[in-house]
TORKOLSE-380195 format. One record per residue (C-alpha): residue number from 1; residue in one letter; x, y, z. Coordinates in Angstrom, 3 decimals. Last residue first. Layout:
N
[rec NUM; A; [X; Y; Z]]
...
//
This chain:
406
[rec 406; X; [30.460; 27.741; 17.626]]
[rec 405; X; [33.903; 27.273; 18.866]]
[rec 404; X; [36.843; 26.710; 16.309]]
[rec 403; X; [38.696; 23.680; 17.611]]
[rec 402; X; [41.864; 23.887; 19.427]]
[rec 401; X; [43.656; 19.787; 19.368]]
[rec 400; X; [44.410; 17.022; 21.342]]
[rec 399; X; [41.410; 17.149; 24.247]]
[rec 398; X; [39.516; 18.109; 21.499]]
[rec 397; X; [39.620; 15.661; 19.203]]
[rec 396; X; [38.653; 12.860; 21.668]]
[rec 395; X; [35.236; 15.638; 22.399]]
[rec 394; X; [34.665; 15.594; 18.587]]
[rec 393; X; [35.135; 11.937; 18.248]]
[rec 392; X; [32.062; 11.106; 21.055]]
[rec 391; X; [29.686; 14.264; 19.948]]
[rec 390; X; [30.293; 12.885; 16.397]]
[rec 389; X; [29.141; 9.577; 17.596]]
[rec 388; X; [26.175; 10.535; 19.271]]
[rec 387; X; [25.182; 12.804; 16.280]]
[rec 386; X; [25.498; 9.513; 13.832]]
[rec 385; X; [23.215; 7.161; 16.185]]
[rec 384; X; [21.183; 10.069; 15.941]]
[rec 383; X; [21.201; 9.746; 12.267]]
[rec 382; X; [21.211; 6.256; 12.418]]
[rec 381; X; [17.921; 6.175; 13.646]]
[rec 380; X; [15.981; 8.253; 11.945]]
[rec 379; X; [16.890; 6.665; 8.590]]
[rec 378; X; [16.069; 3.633; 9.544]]
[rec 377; X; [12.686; 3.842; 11.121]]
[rec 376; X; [12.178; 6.261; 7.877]]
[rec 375; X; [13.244; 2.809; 5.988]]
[rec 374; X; [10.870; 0.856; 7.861]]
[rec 373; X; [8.226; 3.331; 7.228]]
[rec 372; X; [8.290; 2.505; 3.859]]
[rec 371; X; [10.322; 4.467; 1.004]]
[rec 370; X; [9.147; 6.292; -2.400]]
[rec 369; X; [10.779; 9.408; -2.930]]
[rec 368; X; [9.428; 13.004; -4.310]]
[rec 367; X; [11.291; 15.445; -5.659]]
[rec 366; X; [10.223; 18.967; -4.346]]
[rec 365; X; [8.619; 21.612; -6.330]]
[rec 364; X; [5.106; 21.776; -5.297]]
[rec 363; X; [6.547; 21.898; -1.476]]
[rec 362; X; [6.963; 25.939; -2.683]]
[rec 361; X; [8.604; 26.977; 0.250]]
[rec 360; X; [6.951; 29.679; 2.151]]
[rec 359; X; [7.987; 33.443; 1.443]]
[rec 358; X; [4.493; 34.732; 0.263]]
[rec 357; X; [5.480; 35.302; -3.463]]
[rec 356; X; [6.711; 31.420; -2.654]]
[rec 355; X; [9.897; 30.446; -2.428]]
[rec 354; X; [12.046; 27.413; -4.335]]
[rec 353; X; [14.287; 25.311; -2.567]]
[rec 352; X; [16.388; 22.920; -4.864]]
[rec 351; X; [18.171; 20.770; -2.633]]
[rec 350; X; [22.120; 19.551; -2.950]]
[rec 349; X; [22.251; 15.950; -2.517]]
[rec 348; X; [20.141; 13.186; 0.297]]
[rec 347; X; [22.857; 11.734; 1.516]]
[rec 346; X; [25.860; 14.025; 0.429]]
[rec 345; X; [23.996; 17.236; 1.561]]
[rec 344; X; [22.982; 15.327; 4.906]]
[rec 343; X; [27.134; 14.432; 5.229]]
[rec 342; X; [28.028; 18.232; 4.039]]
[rec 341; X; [25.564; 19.831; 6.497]]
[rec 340; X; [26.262; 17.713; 9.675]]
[rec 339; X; [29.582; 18.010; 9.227]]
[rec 338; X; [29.675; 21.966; 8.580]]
[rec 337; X; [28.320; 22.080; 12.152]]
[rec 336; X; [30.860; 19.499; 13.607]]
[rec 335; X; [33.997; 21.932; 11.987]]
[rec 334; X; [32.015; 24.696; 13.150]]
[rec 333; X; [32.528; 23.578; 16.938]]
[rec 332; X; [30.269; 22.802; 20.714]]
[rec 331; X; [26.962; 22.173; 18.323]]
[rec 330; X; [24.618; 24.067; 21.356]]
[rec 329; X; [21.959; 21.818; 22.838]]
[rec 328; X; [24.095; 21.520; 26.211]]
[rec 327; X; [24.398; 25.334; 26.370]]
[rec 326; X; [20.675; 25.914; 26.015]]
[rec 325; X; [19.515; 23.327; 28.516]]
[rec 324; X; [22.336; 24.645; 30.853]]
[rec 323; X; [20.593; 28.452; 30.484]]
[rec 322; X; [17.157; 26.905; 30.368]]
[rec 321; X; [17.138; 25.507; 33.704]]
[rec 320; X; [17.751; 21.843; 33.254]]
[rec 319; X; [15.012; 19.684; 35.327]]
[rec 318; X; [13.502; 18.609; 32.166]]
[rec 317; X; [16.500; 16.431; 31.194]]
[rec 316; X; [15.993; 14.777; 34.004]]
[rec 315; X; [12.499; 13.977; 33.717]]
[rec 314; X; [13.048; 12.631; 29.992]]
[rec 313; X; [16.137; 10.641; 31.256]]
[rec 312; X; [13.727; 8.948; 33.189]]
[rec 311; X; [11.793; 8.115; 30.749]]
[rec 310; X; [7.775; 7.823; 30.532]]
[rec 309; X; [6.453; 6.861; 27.174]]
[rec 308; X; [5.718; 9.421; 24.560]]
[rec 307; X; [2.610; 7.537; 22.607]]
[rec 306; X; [0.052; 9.766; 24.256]]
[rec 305; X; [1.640; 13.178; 22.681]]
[rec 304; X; [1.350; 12.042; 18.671]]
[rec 303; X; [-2.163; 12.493; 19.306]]
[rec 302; X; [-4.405; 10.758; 21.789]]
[rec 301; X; [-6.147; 8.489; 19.083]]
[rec 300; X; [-3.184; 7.368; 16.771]]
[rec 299; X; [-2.303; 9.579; 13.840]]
[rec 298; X; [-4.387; 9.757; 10.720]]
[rec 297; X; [-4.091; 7.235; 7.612]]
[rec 296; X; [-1.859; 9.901; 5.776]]
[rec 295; X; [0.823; 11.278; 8.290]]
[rec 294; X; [0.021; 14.283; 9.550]]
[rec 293; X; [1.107; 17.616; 7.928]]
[rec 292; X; [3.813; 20.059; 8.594]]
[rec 291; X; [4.355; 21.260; 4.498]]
[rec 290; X; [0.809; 23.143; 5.033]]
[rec 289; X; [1.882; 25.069; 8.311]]
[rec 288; X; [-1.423; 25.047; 10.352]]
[rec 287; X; [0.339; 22.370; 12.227]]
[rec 286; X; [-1.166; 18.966; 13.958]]
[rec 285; X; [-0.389; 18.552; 17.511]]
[rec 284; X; [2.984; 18.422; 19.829]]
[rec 283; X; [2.159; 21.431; 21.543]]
[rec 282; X; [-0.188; 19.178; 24.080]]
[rec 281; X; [3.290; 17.504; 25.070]]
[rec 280; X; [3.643; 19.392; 28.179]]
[rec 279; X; [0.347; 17.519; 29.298]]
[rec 278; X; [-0.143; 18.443; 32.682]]
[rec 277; X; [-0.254; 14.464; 33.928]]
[rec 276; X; [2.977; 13.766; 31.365]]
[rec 275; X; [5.025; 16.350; 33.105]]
[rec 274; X; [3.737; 15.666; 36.461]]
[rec 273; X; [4.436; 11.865; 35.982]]
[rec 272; X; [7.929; 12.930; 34.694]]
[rec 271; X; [8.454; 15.092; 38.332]]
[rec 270; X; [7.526; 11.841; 40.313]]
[rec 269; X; [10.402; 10.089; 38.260]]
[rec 268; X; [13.010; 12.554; 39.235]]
[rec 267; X; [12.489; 12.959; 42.621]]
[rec 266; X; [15.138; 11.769; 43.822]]
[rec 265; X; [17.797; 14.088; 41.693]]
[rec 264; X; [20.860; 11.701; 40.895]]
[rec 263; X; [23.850; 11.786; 42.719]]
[rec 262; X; [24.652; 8.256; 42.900]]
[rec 261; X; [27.899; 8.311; 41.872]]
[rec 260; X; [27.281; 6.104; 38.973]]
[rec 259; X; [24.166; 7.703; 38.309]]
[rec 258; X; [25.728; 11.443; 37.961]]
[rec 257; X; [28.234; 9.753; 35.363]]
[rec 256; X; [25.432; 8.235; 33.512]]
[rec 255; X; [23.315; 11.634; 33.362]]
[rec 254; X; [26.011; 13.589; 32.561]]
[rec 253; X; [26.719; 11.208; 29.183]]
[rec 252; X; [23.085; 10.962; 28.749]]
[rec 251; X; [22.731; 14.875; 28.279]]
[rec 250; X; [25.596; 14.905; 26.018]]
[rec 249; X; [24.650; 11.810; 24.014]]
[rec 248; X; [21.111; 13.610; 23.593]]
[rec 247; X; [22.484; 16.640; 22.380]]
[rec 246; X; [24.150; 14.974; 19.343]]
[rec 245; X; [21.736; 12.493; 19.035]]
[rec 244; X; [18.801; 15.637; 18.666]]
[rec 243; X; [21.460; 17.153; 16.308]]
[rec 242; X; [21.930; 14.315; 13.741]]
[rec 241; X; [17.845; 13.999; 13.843]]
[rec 240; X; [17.132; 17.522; 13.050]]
[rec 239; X; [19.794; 16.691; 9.763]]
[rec 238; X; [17.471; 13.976; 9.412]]
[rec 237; X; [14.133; 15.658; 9.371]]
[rec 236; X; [15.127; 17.960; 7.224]]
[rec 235; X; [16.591; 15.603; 4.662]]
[rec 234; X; [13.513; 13.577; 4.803]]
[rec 233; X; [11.769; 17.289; 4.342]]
[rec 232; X; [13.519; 17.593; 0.953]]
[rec 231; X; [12.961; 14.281; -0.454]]
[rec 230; X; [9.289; 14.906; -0.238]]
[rec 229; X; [7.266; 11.983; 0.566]]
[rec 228; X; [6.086; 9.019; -1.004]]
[rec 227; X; [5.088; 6.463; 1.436]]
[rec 226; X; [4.931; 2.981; 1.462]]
[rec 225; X; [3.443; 0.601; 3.484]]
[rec 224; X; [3.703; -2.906; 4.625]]
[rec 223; X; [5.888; -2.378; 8.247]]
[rec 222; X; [4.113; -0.239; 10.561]]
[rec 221; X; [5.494; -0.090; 13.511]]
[rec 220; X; [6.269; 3.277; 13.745]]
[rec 219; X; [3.027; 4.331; 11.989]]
[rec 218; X; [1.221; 5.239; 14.933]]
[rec 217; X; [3.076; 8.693; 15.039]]
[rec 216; X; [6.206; 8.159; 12.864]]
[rec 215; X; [7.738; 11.552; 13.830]]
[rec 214; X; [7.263; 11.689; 17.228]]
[rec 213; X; [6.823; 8.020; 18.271]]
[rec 212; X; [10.960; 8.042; 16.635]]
[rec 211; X; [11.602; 11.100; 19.256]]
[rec 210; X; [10.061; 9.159; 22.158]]
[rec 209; X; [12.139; 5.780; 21.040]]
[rec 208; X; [15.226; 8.109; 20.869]]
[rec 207; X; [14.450; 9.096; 24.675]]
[rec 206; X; [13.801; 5.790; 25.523]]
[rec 205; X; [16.662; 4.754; 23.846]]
[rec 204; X; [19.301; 6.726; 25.942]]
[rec 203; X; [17.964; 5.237; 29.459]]
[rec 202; X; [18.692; 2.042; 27.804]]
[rec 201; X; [22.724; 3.346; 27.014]]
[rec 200; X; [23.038; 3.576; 22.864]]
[rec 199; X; [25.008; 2.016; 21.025]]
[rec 198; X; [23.007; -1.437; 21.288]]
[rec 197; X; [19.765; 0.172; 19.312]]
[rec 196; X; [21.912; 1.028; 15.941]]
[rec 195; X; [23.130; -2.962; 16.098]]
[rec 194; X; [19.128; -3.669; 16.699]]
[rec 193; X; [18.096; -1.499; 14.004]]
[rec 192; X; [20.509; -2.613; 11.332]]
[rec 191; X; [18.334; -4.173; 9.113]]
[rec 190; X; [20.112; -4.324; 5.508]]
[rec 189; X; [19.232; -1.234; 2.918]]
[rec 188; X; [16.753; -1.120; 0.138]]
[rec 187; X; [15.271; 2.061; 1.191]]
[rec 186; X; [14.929; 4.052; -1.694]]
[rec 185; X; [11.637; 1.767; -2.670]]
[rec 184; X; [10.988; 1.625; -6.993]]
[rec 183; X; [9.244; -1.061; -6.629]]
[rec 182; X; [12.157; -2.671; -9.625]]
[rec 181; X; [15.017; -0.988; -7.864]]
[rec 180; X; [16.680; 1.394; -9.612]]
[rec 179; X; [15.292; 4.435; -7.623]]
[rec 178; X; [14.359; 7.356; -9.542]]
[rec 177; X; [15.842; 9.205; -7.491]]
[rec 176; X; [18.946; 8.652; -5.238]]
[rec 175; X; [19.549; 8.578; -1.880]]
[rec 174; X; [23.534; 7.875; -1.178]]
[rec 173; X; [24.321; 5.189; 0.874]]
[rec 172; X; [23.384; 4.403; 4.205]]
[rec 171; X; [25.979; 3.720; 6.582]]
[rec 170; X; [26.585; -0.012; 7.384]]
[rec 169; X; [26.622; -1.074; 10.848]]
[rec 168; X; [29.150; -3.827; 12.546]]
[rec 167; X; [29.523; -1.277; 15.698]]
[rec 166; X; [33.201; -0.935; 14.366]]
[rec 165; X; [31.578; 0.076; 11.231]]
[rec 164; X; [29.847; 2.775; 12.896]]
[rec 163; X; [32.647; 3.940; 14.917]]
[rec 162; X; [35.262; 4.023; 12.439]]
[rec 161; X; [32.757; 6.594; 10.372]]
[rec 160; X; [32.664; 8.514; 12.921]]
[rec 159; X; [35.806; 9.085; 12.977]]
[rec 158; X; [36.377; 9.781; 9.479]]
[rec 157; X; [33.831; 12.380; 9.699]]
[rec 156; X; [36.145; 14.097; 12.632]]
[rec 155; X; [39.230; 14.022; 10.850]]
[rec 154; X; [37.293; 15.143; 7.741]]
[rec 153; X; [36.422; 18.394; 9.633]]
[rec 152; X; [39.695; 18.451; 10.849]]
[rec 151; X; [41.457; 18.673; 7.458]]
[rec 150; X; [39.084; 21.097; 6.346]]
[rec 149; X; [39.431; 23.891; 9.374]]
[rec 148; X; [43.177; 23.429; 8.771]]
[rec 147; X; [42.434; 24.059; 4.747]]
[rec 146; X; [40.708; 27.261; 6.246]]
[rec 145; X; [43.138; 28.365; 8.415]]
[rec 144; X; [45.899; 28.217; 5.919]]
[rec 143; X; [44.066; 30.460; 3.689]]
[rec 142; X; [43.552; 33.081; 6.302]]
[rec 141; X; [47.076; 32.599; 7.373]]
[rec 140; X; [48.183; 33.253; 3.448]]
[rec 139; X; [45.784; 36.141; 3.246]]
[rec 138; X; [46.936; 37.883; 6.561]]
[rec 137; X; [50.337; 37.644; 5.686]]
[rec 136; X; [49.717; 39.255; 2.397]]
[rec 135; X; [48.126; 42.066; 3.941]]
[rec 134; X; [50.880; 42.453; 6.599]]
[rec 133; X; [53.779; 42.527; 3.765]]
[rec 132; X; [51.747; 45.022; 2.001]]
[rec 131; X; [52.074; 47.402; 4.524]]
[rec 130; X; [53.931; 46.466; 8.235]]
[rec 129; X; [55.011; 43.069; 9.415]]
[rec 128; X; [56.358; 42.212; 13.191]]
[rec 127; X; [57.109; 39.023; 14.133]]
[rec 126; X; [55.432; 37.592; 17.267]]
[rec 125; X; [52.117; 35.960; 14.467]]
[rec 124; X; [54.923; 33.680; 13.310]]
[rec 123; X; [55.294; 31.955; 16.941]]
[rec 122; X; [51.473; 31.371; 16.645]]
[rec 121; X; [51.499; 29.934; 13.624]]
[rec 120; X; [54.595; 27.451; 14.747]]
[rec 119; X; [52.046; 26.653; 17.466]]
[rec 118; X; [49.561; 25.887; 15.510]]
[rec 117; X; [51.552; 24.236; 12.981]]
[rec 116; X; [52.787; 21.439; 15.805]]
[rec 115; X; [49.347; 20.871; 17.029]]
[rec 114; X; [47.861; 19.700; 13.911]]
[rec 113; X; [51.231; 17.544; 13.313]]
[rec 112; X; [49.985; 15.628; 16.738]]
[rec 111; X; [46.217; 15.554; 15.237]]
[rec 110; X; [47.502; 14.094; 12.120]]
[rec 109; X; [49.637; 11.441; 14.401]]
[rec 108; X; [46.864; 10.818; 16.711]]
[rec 107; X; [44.498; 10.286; 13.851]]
[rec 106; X; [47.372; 7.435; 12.171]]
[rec 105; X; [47.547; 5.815; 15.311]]
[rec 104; X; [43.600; 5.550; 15.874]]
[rec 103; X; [43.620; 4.435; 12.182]]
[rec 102; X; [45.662; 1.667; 12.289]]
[rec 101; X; [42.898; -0.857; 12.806]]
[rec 100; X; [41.286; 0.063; 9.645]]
[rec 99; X; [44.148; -1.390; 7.625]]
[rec 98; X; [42.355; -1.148; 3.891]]
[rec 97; X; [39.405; 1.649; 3.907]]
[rec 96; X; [40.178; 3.305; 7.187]]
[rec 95; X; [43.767; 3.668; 5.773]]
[rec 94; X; [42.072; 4.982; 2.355]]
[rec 93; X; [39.945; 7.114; 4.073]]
[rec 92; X; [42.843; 8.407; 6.499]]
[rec 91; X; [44.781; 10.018; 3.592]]
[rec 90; X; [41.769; 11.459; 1.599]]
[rec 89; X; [41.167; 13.266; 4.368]]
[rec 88; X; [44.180; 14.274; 5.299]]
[rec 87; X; [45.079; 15.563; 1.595]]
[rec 86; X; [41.309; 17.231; 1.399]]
[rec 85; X; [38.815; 16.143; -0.475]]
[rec 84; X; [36.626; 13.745; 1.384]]
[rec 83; X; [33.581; 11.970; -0.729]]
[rec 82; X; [30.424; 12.012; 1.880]]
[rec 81; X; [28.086; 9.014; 1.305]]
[rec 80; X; [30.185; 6.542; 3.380]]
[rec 79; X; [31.404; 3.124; 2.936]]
[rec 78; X; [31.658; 3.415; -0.892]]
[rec 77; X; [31.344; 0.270; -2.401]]
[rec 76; X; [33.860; -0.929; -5.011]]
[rec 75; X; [33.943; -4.045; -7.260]]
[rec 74; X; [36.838; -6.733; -7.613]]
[rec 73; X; [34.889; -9.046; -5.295]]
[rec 72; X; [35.254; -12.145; -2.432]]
[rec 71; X; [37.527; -8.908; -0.263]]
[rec 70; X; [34.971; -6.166; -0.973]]
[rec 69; X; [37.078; -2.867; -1.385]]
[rec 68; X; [36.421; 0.185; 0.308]]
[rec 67; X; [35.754; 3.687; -0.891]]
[rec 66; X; [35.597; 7.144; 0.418]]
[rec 65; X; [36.317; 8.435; -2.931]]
[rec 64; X; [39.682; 9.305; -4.553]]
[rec 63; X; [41.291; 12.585; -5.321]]
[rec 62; X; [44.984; 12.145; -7.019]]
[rec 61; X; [48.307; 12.869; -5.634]]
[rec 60; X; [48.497; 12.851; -2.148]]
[rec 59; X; [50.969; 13.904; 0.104]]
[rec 58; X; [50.041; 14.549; 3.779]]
[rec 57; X; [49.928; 17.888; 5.344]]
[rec 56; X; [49.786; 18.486; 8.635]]
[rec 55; X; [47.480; 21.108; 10.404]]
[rec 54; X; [47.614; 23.783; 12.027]]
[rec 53; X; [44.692; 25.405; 15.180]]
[rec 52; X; [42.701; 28.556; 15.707]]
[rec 51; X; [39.875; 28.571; 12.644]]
[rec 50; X; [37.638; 31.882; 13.100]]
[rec 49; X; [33.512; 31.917; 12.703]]
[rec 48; X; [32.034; 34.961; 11.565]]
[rec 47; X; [29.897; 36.423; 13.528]]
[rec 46; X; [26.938; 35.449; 15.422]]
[rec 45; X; [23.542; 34.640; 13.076]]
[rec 44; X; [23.912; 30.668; 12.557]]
[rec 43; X; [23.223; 29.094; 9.782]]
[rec 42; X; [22.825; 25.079; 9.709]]
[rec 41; X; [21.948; 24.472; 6.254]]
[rec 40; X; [20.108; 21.461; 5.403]]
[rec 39; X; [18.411; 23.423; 2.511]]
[rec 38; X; [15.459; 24.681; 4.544]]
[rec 37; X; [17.009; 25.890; 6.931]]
[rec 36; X; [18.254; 24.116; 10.389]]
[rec 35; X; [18.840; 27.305; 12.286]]
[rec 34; X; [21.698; 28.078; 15.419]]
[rec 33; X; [20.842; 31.004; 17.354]]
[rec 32; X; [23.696; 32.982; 19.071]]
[rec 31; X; [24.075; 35.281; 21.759]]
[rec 30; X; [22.037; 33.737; 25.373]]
[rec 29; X; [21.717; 30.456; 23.785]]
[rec 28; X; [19.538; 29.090; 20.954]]
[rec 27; X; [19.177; 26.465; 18.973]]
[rec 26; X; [16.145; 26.017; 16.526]]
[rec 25; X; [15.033; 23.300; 14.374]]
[rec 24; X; [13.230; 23.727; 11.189]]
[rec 23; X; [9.329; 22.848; 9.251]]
[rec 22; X; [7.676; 22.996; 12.945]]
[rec 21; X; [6.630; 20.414; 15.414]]
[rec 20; X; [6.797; 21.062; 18.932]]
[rec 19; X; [8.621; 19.649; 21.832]]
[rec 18; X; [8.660; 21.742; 25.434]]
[rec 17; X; [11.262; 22.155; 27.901]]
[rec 16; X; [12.535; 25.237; 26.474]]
[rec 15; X; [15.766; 26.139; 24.894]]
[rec 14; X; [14.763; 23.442; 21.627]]
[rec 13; X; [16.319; 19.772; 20.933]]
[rec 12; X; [13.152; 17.941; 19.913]]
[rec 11; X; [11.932; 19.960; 17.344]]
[rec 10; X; [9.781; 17.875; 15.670]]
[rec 9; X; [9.535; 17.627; 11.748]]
[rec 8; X; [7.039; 15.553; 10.335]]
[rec 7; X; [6.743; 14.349; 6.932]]
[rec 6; X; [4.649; 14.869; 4.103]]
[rec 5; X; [2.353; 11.927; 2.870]]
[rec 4; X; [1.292; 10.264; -0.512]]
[rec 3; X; [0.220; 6.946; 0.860]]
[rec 2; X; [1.393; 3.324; -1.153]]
[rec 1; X; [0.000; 0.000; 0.000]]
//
């Protein structure tokens, strides 16, 4: 069975302690607001940001894809959507790609060099320059910054991409339309839900079981249909979806060390059964927005709301004032931001968004994919799976190397 639907987009990481659906996700602190547009963009409206660390540079000839070799085959199969570009990059994909267990060494190395040109920058910055001199400084360490800013960018993807394979997962491949299979589905990929559900602490997938019952609404376990929705708003919802893992791993992460010691608030569950008795979901409803529809076949009874199930994560998270609730759903460094954008750009390619007289998008435009709610399943989950990890690598990376702060 085949329904013509639009999807859902929650907002599930948000500076209040309310979800609500709308066509983008919002970040906001105090200064800055971080924006999931339209085009899988993640904008942000403080200044510019400023690279602050070297990097090493690794001789490479020729620009190859992220590929690995089958060993029973002669054919390729890329192991990740995103093709890296820089010397580093390229490097470490092909030692993921052949010795993967070398890669921690060969990270630590990169991020070692990294260092070394940083400092060396730093010592250059001492000498004095005056007139043109100073202008072409500037424009050779502005250069420099950026390819640093690359490099450590596909440090980080790399990294993540070790994780999932070391987690025995397969990334999804690049969405294409038409399809080339014969129903013409998207989503002929291998089951991987129970590898992506082991990743994550129990407490963990409660939360990403909440978020799933958010999107899907009573179609979560359905298993026969198909929908064809816009290829757009499945990119939407998964760049949302990298960033809700993202904040959710940090959360969990405090959570699990405040458990261990046994500091946990006591009252924890009693204030969840508040939450659910008051109904803080109630915002979590049908939109007036016309690209923020329901799922064709209706929703379940009590709204998307009654499915949430009671987590204890949930309640703690909701004890945050909105100050730490801000600063723990805040991307931590551009090089993770541009991530995020280049991997969902890669997935799902480069959107056409086209705006109304009125300034909506025109959903008349979008391409249109046919997948079952399986696939969404999929989808859904290993993007968070995906912003867990990259809150894991980015944190290793950081201890060994200056990021650019967001």
């Amino acid at each position: 069975m085949e329904a013509a639907t639009v999807l859902r987009l929650p907002i599930s990481i948000a500076c209040s302690n309310k979800f609500v659906s709308r066509p983008s996700i919002s970040v906001c602190n105090s200064n800055n607001l971080v924006r999931l547009s339209s085009n899988y963009r993640l904008t942000k409206s403080a200044a510019p940001f400023h690279a602050k660390f070297g990097v090493g540079r690794v001789p490479l000839r020729s620009k190859k894809s992220f590929m690995v070799r089958a060993s029973s085959s002669e054919s390729e199969a890329p192991i990740a959507p995103l093709q890296l570009e820089s010397p580093v990059g390229q490097f470490l994909s092909q030692i993921l790609a052949s010795h993967p267990h070398l890669l921690p060494a060969a990270v630590d190395q990169q991020l070692e060099q990294l260092q070394t040109d940083l400092e060396a920058e730093k010592n250059k910055e001492d000498q004095s320059a005056s007139g043109t001199e100073l202008v072409l400084y500037r424009r050779i360490a502005e250069v420099k910054a950026n390819e640093r800013s690359k490099a450590l960018e596909e440090i980080l993807y790399t990294l993540v991409v070790q994780k999932f394979m070391s987690a025995n997962i397969s990334l999804i491949p690049s969405i294409t339309s038409p399809s080339t299979h014969p129903t013409g589905r998207v989503d002929v990929w291998p089951n991987v839900d129970g590898n992506l559900a082991q990743v994550h602490s129990p407490e963990a997938y409660e939360m990403i079981e909440n978020h799933l019952a958010l999107i899907l609404g009573n179609r979560l376990e359905d298993s026969a249909s198909i929908a064809q929705i816009s290829k757009l708003r499945v990119g939407q919802v998964y760049a949302a979806s990298v960033m809700y893992g993202y904040f959710l791993k940090r959360v969990d992460q405090r959570f699990q060390l405040e458990k261990a010691m046994k500091v946990l608030p006591e009252r924890a569950s009693e204030r969840e059964n508040e939450v659910i008795e008051q109904g803080v979901v109630e915002d979590v409803g049908p939109q007036s927005h016309p690209e923020v529809s329901t799922w064709a076949g209706g929703v379940s009874p009590g709204g998307f709301g009654s499915d949430l199930k009671p987590s204890r994560l949930r309640s703690y998270v909701m004890g945050f004032d909105s100050e730490t609730l801000a600063r723990y759903a805040t991307i931590r460094s551009k090089e993770a931001v541009t991530i995020i954008e280049k991997h969902t750009e890669a997935l799902f390619g480069k959107p056409e968004v086209v705006l109304t007289p009125q300034g909506t998008i025109d959903s008349s435009r979008d391409e249109l994919i046919k997948i079952g709610f399986t696939g969404l399943k999929r989808l859904v989950l290993e993007a968070v799976t995906f912003g867990s990890f990259l809150w894991d690598v980015e944190s290793y990376v950081e201890t060994r190397c200056q990021f650019a702060l967001s």
